[in-house]
C-alpha positions in Angstrom: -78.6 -69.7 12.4 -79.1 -68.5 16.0 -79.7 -64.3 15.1 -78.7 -63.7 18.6 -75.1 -64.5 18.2 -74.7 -61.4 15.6 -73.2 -58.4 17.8 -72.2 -55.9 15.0 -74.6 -54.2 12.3 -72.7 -55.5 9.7 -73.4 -58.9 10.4 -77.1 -58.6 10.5 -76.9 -56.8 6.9 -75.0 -60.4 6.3 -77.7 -62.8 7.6 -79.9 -60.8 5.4 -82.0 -59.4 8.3 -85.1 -57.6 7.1 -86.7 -54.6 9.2 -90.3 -54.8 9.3 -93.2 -52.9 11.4 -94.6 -55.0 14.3 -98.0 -54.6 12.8 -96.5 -56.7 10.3 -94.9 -59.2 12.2 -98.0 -59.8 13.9 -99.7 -60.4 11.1 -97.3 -63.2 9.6 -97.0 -65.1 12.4 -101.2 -65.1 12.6 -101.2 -66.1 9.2 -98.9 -69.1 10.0 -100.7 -70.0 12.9 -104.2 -69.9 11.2 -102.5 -72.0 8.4 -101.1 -74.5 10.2 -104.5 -74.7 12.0 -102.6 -73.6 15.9 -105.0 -71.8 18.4 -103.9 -68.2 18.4 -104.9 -67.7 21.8 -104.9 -70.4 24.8 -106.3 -70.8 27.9 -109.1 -68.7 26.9 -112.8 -70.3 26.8 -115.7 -69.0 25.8 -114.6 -66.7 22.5 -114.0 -69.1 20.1 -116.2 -68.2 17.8 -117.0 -64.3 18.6 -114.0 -62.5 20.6 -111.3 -64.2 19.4 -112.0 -64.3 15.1 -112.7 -60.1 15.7 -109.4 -59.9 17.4 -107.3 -62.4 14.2 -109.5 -59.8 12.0 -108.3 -56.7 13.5 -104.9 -58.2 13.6 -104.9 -59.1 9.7 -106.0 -55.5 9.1 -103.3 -54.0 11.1 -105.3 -52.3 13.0 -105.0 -50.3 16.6 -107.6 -52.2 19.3 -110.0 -51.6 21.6 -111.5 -54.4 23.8 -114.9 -52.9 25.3 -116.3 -55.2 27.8 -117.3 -55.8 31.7 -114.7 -56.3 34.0 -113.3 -60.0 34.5 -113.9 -60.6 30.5 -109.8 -61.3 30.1 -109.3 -58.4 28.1 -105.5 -57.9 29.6 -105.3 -61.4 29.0 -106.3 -61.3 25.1 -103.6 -58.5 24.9 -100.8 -60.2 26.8 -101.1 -63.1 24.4 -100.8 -60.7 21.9 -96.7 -61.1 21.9 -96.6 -64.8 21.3 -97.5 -63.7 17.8 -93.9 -61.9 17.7 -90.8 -62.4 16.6 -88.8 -64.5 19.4 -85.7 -61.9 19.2 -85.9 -58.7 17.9 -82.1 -56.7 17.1 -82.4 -53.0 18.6 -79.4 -50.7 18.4 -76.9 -50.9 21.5 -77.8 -48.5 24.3 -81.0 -47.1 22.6 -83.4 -46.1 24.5 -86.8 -46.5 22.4 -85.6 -50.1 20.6 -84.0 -48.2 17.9 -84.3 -50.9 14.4 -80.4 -50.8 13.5 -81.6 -50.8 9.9 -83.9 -48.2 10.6 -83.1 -46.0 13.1 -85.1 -43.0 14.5 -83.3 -41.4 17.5 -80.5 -39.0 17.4 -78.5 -41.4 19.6 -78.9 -44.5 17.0 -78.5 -42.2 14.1 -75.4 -40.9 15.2 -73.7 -44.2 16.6 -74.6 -45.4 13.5 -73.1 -42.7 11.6 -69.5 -43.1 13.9 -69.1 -46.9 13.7 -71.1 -47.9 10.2 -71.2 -51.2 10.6 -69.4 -52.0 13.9 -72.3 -50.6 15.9 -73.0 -52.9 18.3 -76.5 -54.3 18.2 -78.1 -56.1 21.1 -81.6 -58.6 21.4 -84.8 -58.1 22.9 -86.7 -61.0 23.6 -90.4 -60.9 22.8 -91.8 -61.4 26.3 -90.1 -57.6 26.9 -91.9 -56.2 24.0 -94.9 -55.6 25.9 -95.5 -52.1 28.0 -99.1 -51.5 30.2 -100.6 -48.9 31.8 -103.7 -48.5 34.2 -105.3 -45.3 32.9 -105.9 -43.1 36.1 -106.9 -39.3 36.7 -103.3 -39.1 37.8 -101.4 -39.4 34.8 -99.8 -37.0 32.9 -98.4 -36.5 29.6 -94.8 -36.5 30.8 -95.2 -40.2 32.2 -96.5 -41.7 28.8 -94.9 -39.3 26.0 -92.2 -37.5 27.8 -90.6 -33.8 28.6 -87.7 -32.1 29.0 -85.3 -33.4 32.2 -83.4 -30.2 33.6 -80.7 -32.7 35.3 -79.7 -34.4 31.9 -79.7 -30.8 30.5 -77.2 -29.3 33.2 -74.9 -32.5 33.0 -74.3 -32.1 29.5 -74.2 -28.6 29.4 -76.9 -28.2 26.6 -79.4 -25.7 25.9 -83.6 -26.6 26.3 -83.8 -25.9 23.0 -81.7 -29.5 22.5 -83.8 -32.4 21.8 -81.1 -34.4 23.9 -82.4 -33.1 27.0 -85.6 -35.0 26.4 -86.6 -37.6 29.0 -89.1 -40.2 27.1 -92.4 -41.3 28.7 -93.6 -45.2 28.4 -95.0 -44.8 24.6 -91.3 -43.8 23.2 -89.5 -46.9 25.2 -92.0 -49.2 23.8 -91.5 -48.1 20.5 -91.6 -51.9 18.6 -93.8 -53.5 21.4 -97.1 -53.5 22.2 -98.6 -51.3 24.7 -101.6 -51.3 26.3 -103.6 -48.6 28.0 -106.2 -50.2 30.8 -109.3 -48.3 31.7 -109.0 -46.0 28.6 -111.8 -43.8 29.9 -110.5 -42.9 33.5 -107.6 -41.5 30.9 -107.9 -37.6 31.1 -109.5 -35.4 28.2 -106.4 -33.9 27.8 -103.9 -36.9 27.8 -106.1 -38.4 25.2 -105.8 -35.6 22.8 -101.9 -36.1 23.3 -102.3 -39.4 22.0 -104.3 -38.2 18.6 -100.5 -37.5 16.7 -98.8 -41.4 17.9 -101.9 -43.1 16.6 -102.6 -41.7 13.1 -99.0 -40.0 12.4 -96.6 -42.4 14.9 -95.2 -38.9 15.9 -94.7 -37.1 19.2 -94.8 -33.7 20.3 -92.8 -32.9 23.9 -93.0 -29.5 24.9 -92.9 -27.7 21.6 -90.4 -29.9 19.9 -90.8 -30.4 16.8 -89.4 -33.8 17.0 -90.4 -36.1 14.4 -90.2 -39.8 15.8 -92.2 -42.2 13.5 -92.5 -45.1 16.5 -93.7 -48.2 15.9 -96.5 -49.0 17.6 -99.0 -52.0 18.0 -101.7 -50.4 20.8 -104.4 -52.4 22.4 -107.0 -50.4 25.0 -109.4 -52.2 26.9 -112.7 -50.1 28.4 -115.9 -50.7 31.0 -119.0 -49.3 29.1 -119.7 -48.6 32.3 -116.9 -45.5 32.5 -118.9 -43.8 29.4 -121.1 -42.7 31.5 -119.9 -42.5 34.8 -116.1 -41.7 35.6 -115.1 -40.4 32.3 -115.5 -41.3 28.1 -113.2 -41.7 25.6 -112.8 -38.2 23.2 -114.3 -38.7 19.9 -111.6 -38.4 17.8 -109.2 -41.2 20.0 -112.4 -43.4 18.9 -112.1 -42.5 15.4 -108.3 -43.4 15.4 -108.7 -47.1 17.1 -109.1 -49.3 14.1 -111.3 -51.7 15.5 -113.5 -52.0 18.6 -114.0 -55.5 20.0 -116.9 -56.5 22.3 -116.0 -58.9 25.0 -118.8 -60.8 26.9 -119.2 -63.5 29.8 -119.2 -67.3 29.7 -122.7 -67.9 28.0 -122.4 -71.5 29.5 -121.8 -72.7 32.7 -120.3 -75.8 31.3 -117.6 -73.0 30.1 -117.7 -71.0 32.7 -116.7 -74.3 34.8 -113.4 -74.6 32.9 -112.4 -71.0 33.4 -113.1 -71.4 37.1 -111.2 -75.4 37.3 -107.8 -73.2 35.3 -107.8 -70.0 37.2 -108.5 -71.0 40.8 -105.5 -71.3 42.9 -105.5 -74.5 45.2 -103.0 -75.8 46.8 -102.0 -79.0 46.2 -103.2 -81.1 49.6 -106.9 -79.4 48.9 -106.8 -80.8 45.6 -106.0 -84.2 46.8 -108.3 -84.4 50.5 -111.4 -82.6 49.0 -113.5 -84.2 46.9 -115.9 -81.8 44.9 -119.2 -83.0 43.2 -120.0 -81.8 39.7 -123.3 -80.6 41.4 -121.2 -77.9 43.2 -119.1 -76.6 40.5 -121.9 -76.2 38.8 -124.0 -74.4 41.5 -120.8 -71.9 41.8 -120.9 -70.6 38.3 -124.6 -70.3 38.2 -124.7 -68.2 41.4 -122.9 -65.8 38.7 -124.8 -66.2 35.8 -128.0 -65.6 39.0 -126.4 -62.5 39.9 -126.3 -61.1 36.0 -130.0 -61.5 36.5 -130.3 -60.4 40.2 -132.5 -57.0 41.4 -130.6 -56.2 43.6 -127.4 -55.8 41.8 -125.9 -53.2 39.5 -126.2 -55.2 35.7 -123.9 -52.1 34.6 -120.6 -53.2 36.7 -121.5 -56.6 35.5 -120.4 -59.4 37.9 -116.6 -60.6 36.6 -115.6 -64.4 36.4 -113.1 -63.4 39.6 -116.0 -64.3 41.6 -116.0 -67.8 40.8 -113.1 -68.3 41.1 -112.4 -66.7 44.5 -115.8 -68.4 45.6 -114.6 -71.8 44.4 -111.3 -71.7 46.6 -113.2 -70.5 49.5 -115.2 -73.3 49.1 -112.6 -75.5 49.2 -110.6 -73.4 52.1 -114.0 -74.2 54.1 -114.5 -78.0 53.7 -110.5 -78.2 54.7 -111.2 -75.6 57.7 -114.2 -78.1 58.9 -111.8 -81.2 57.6 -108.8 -80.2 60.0 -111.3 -79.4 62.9 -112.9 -82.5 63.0 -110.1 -84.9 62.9 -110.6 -86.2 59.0 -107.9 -86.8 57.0 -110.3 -86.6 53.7 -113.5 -85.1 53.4 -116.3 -83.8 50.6 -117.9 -80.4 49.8 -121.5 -80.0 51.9 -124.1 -77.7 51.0 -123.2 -75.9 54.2 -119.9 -75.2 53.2 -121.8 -72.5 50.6 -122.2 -70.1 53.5 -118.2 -69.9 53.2 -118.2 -68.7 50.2 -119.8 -65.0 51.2 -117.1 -63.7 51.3 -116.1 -63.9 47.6 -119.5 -62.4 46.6 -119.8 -59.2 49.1 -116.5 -57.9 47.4 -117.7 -58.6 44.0 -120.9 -57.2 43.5 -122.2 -53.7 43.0 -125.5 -53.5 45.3 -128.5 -51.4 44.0 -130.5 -49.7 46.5 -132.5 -52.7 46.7 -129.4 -54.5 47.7 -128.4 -52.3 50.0 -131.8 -52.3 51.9 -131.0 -56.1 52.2 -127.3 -56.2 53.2 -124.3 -57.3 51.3 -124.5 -60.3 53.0 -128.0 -60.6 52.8 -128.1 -60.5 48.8 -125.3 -63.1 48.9 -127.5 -65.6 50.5 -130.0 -64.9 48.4 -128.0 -65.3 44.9 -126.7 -69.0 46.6 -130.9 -69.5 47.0 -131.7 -68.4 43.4 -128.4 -70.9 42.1 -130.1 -73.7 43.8 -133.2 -73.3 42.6 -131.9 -72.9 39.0 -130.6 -76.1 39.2 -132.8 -78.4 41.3 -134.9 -79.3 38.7 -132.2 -81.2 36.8 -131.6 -83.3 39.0 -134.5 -83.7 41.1 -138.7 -83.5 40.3 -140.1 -80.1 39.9 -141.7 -79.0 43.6 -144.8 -77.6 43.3 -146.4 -74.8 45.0 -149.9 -77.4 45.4 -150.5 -80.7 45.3 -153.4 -82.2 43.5 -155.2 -84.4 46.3 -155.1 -87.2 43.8 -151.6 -86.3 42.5 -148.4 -87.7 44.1 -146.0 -85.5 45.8 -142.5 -87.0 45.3 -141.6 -85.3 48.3 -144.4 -86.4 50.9 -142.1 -88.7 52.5 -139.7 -86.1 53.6 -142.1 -83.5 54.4 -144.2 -85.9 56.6 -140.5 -87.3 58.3 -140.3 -83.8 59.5 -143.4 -83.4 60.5 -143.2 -85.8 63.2 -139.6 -84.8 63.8 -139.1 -81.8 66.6 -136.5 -80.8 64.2 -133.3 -81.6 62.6 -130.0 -80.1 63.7 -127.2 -80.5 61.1 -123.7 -78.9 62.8 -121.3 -77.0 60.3 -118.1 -79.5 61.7 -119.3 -82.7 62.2 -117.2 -85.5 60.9 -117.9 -87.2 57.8 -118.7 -90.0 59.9 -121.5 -88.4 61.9 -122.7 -85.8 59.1 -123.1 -89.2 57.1 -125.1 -90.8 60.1 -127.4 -87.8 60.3 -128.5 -87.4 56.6 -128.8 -91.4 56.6 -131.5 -90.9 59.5 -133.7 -89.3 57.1 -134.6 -92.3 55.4 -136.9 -90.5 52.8 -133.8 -88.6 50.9 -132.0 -92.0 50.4 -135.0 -93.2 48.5 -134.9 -89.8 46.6 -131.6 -90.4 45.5 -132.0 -93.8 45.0 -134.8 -93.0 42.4 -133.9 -89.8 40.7 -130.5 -89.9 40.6 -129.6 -94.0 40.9 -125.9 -93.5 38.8 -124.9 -90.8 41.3 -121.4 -92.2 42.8 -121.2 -93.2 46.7 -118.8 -90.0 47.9 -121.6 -87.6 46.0 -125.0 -88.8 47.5 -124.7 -87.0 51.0 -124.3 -83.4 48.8 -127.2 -84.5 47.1 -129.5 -85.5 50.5 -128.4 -82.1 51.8 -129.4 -80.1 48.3 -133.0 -81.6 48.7 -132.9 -80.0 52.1 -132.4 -77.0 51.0 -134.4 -77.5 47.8 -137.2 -77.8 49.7 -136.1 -74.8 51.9 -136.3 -72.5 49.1 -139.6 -73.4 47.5 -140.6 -73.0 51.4 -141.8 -76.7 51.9 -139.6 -76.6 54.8 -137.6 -73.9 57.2 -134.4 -73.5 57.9 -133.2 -71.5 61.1 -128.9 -70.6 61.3 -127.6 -71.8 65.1 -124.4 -70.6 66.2 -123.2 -74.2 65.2 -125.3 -75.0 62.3 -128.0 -75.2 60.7 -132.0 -76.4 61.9 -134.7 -77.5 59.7 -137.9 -77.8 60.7 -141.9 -78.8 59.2 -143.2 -75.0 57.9 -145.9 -75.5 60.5 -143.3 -76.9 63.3 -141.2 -73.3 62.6 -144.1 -71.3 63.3 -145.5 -73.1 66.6 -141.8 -73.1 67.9 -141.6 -69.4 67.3 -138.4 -70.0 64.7 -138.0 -68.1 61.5 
């Protein structure tokens, strides 16, 4: 039977309709879907086995949540997901303004529509996707916008008295009575708005102005919190704490195999980058571990943490770059370059909070740096480990190069060259096709010239070589060429 086809109280009470709390309902539809073996929660990697069996566990105990974590750890997202454990349509009573349950109403209004027409009150449907309310906690926010207060305007048009718990105007908590609600940034809520919460969580009832209005809502609450605002903008009151059933510690990828997947979901590409840019494992990879890098860096702030926005915003600047360089060269298909990295800036100097270390560098500075660090991280997979000295009687994998540029003047290598001639200047260097060819003999044909350029800047980095930014490009030189050309 479709439910939403019943219009009238009395035809619910005939399909048997039975009233339950939400707490409830997400409960049973958790159990079902942990029976039947369904994920609970899609499209969300990483938590499978710590974040997300806290969450079924809080949910199974009925309890009121609190996701702590560093920003970008999907907390909203856990909590939006949150409905598809609902029912699909829930019955509410005609006109009500806080979902009134027609079998178990709580407002005046229901109450006494109910009492009028019995059981030809009319009943109407809310759909599940509605039964979810948020708000961003900020200093702003007052008591009147999330429990309510008396509205002078309704009181003069129906000619009632203060006194009258008609004149009440109800904040977001009382119209999301049945739904979830989530408070963001719990902390930055005030003191005193906190406290007003104390009552809906532990009793369900709500105080406006002195009423004494006893509403029982029906509540499922999930808050999500930044360590960070503990100490610095603001903390949550100790008793809130005491009446949030469970507190659920979120955390970053721990892979960047994981951290990949979030990045190859959430990032936004249109569909002719997809299609004219080829991208090489190698650079996916070096994108997620200039985050895990920056977790680790000195000159950033490990308390703001760094959130998986960053890689993803970094990823389609990458890929806005390489079709930037594409279009201004005249290709109709190209492939990420190393150099294409510096485009990528951008999305780091937002994301990061700089320590005074950092800030002696420069934003940008730092973000060159992390892109450095990532490519030192990973070199040794693919490549053999450079060392600092060579053993006289030891070979140096990398002799070939170092000595090609040694008796080089230099090697320019332009930002917008076309794959053409970007492919004829890495080929020139005959040493890093033997390189390839040795260490890395499965790598595919379109993926070799990112790999030619990575040993460049390999080498850069563990200062075998020196690179010097044109206004074009980018110029490598022997260490000792640098110096006697005055470079650096």
């Amino acid at each position: 039977m479709n439910h939403t086809e019943i219009k009238t109280l009395g035809a619910l009470k005939k399909a048997s309709w039975t009233s339950r709390s939400i707490k409830e309902e997400l409960r049973e539809h958790l159990i079902s879907k942990l029976q039947a073996g369904t994920p609970t929660f899609t499209g969300i990697h990483g938590y499978e086995h710590t974040v997300i069996p806290e969450l079924e566990r809080a949910i199974l105990s009925k309890h009121n949540i609190n996701l702590l974590g560093l920003r970008g750890q999907a907390k909203t997202r856990l909590a939006r997901q949150m409905v598809n454990l609902l029912d699909e349509w829930m019955p509410v009573v005609a006109g009500s303004e806080i979902n009134d349950d027609p079998l178990n109403p709580i407002s005046r209004f229901a109450t006494e529509l109910i009492k009028e027409k019995g059981d030809d009150t009319p009943i109407d449907w809310v759909h599940r996707s509605e039964r979810f309310a948020e708000k961003l906690a900020t200093p702003d926010v007052t008591v009147a916008d999330i429990v309510g207060d008396v509205d002078p305007i309704k009181a003069a048009n129906l000619k009632l008295s203060y006194a009258d718990d008609r004149v009440i105007h109800y904040g977001m908590i009382p119209r999301a009575n049945r739904s979830i609600f989530v408070i963001n940034e719990l902390p930055d809520l005030q003191a005193r708005i906190q406290v007003a919460l104390f009552n809906i969580l532990q009793e369900g009832d709500i105080q406006i102005r002195g009423f004494k209005l006893r509403l029982p809502l029906d509540m499922q609450f999930v808050f999500t919190a930044n360590p960070e605002d503990y100490t610095n903008r603001g903390s949550i009151v100790t008793p809130l704490k005491d009446r949030i059933g469970s507190q659920i510690l979120t955390h970053y990828p721990e892979t960047v195999a994981i951290a990949r997947t979030i990045t190859d979901q959430e990032a936004n590409l249109d569909e002719r980058q997809k299609t004219k840019v080829h991208v090489p494992n190698l650079v996916k990879d070096l994108i997620e571990e200039i985050g895990f890098v920056a977790r680790e860096s000195e000159y950033i702030d490990e308390k703001s943490g760094i959130s998986a926005r960053m890689s993803i915003t970094a990823f389609e600047n990458l890929m806005s770059t390489a079709e930037r360089r594409m279009l201004l060269s005249g290709d109709t298909t190209t492939t990420i370059r190393y150099s294409d990295l510096m485009g990528i800036i951008p999305a780091i100097t937002g994301k990061v909070e700089l320590v005074y270390e950092g800030e002696q560098e420069g934003a940008d500075e730092v973000a060159k740096i992390l892109i450095g660090d990532a490519t030192r991280s990973l070199f040794d997979d693919y490549f053999p480990k450079i060392e600092k000295l060579v053993k006289d009687n030891q070979e140096d994998p990398y002799g070939d190069v170092l000595a090609w540029f040694f008796e080089q003047s230099g090697f320019e290598l332009e930002d917008n060259l076309t794959d053409k001639e970007y492919k004829l200047m890495l080929d020139s260097i005959t040493p890093l096709e033997e390189l390839v060819n040795k260490y890395q003999p499965e790598t595919v044909e379109e993926d070799r010239y990112f790999l030619k350029e990575f040993i460049l800047f390999g080498l850069v980095e563990y200062k075998k070589l020196s690179k010097y930014k044109l206004t074009t490009g980018m110029r490598f030189n022997d260490l000792y060429g640098n110096y006697i050309s005055g470079l650096g």
